[in-house]
N, C-alpha and C positions, 0 to 999 in steps of 0.2 A: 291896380298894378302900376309899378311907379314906370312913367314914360321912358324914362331911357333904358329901362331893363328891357320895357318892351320891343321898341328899336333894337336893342343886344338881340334877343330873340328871334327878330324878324332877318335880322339881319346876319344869324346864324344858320338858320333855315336855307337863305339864299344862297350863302357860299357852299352850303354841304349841298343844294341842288344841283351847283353850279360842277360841282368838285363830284358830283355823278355825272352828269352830262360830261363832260369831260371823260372821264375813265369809259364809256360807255360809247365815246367818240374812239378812244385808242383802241377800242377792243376789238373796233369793227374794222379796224383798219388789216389790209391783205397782207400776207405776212411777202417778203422780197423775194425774188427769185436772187439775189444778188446775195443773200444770207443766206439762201441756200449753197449756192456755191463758195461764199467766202467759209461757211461749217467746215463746208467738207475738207478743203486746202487745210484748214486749222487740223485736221484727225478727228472731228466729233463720229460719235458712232450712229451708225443709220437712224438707230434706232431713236438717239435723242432730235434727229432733224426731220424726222416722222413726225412723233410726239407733238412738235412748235406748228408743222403744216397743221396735224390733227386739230389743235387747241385754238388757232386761228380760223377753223376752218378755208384753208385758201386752195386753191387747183389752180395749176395752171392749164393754158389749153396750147400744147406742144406740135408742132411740126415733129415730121420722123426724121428728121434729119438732127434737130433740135439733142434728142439724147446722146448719140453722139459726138455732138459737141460738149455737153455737159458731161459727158464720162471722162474726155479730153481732160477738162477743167479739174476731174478730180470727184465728180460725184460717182459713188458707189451703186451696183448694180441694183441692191437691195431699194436705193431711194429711187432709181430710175422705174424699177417696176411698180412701187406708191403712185410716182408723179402719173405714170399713165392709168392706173386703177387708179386714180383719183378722180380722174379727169373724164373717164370713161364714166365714172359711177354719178358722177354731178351732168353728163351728158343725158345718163339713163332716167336721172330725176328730172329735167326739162323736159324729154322728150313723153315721162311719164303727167306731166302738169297742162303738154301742147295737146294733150290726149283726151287730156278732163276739162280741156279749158279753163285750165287756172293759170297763176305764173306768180313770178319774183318781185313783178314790179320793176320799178328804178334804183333796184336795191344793187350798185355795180359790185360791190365787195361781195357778192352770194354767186355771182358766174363765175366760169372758169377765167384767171386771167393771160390774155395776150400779151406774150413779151418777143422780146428780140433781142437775138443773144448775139449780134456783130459784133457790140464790146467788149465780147471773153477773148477777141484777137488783140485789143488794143488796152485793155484793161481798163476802159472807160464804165461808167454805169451801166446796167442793163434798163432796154424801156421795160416799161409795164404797162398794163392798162386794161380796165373793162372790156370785153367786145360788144359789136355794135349791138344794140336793146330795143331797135323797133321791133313789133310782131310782125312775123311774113305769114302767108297761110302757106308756105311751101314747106315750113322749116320751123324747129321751136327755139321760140324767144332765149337770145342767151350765145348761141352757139358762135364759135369765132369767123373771124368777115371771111377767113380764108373755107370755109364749108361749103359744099357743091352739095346741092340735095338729089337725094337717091332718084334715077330715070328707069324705065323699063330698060336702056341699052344693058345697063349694069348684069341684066338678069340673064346676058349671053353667054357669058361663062366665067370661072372663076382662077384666079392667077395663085399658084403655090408658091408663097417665099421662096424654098428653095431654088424655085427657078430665076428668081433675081438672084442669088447668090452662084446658082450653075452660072447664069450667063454672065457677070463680072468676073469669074475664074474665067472662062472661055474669053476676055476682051470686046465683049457687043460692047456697042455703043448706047448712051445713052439712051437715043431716039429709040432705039428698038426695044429695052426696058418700057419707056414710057409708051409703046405702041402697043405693049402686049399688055401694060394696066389699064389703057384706054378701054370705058364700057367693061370694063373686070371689077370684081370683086373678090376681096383675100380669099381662101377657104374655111379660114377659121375666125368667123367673127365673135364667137361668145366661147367663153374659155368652159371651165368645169360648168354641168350642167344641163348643158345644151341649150337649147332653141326656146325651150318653155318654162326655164330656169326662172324663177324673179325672186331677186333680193335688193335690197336698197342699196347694194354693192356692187354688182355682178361685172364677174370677171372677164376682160379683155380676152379675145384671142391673140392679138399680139401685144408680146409687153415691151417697155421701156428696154430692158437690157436687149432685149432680141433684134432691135431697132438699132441699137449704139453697136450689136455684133453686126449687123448688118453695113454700117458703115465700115467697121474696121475693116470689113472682108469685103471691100471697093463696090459698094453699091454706089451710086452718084448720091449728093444732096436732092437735087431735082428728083427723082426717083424714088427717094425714102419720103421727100416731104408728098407727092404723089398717092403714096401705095398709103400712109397716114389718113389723107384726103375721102381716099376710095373707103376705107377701112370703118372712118366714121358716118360716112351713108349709108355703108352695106345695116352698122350697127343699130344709127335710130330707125331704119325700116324695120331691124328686127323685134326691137324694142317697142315702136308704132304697133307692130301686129300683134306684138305679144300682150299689150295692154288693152289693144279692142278686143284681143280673144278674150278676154279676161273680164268682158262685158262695161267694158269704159266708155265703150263709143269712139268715133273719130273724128280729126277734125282736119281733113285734107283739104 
């Protein structure tokens, strides 16, 4: 074979490895939380700014406060209840991997991602970013730095939204919201299904729109981001149990 064709060759091979690597670098990249809100302002329909979260595979891992600020901005209720069934359901598969003792790895674009939406007052970027990836044995690998893991206080009783919403219509203060989440847990942690539900999905008991209605109807930020907090402890414990029931083993 004549030498320079071979070099053509070789050197054909390379760029096409090269020019996969590459596309297989952009594929893995997390899709913006900044494109999600710049969508929505545009009029795109829920359903095509699902679709791009879907095809990226990306989640974010949201604060309760977080949705409504993003309904502010202009996201629709439809994407707001994705973002947290998203987010809920890539929770359920960590906390189902911390169970079998497996995990993600260093893979940051596979977690939920952590953002900070201060910029939607000033119209600056939004952050982003992985959350922290060491493994704790308290908690599974993945979850965002702002996660309090589930205590037995938790199991003293449980707080009903509507009473965050009674007590904003009535003027209590903050403190007293956040005294009466302290050591509470929501009442509805797992939506359709119940308690022994499992699917690679499973649905939130609270969703994204319920959380942005909860602002509108004067719940504090400290408060929503709070009852969020309580919401996803109560949920990986439930998750935790429901995968040792399920003969997984544990790994507390």
């Amino acid at each position: 074979m004549d030498k320079r064709y071979s070099r053509s060759i070789r050197l054909a091979f390379a760029l096409a490895a090269l020019t996969l690597m590459s596309a297989c670098a952009t594929a893995r990249q997390s899709y913006r939380i900044d494109d999600v809100v710049a969508q929505s302002k545009r009029g795109a329909a829920p359903s095509t700014i699902i679709g791009e979260l879907k095809a990226a595979k990306t989640s974010y891992a949201l604060r309760g406060s977080d949705f409504g600020k993003l309904r502010t901005a202009g996201v629709s209720s439809e994407v707001l209840d994705y973002l947290q069934r998203s987010f809920v359901g890539d929770v359920d598969l960590l906390t189902r991997y911390w169970v079998l003792g497996e995990g993600l790895g260093k893979c940051a674009w596979c977690f939920p991602q952590e953002v900070d939406l201060s910029g939607l007052s000033t119209g600056s970027p939004l952050a982003q970013s992985p959350p922290p990836l060491q493994a704790r044995p308290s908690q599974p690998q993945g979850v965002p730095s702002w996660y309090e893991p589930w205590t037995s206080g938790y199991r003293g009783h449980t707080v009903r939204v509507a009473q965050l919403r009674e007590m904003a219509a009535q003027g209590r203060s903050e403190a007293e919201m956040l005294e009466l989440l302290r050591n509470a847990s929501p009442d509805r942690v797992v939506g359709v299904g119940g308690a022994t539900y499992v699917d690679t999905r499973p649905l939130p008991g609270l969703s994204g729109s319920e959380f942005a209605q909860l602002r509108a109807d004067g719940v504090p930020d400290a408060v929503l981001d709070a009852l969020q907090t309580r919401f996803l402890a109560a949920y990986v414990e439930n998750a935790r149990l429901r995968y040792q029931n399920y003969g997984k083993g544990s790994r507390k």
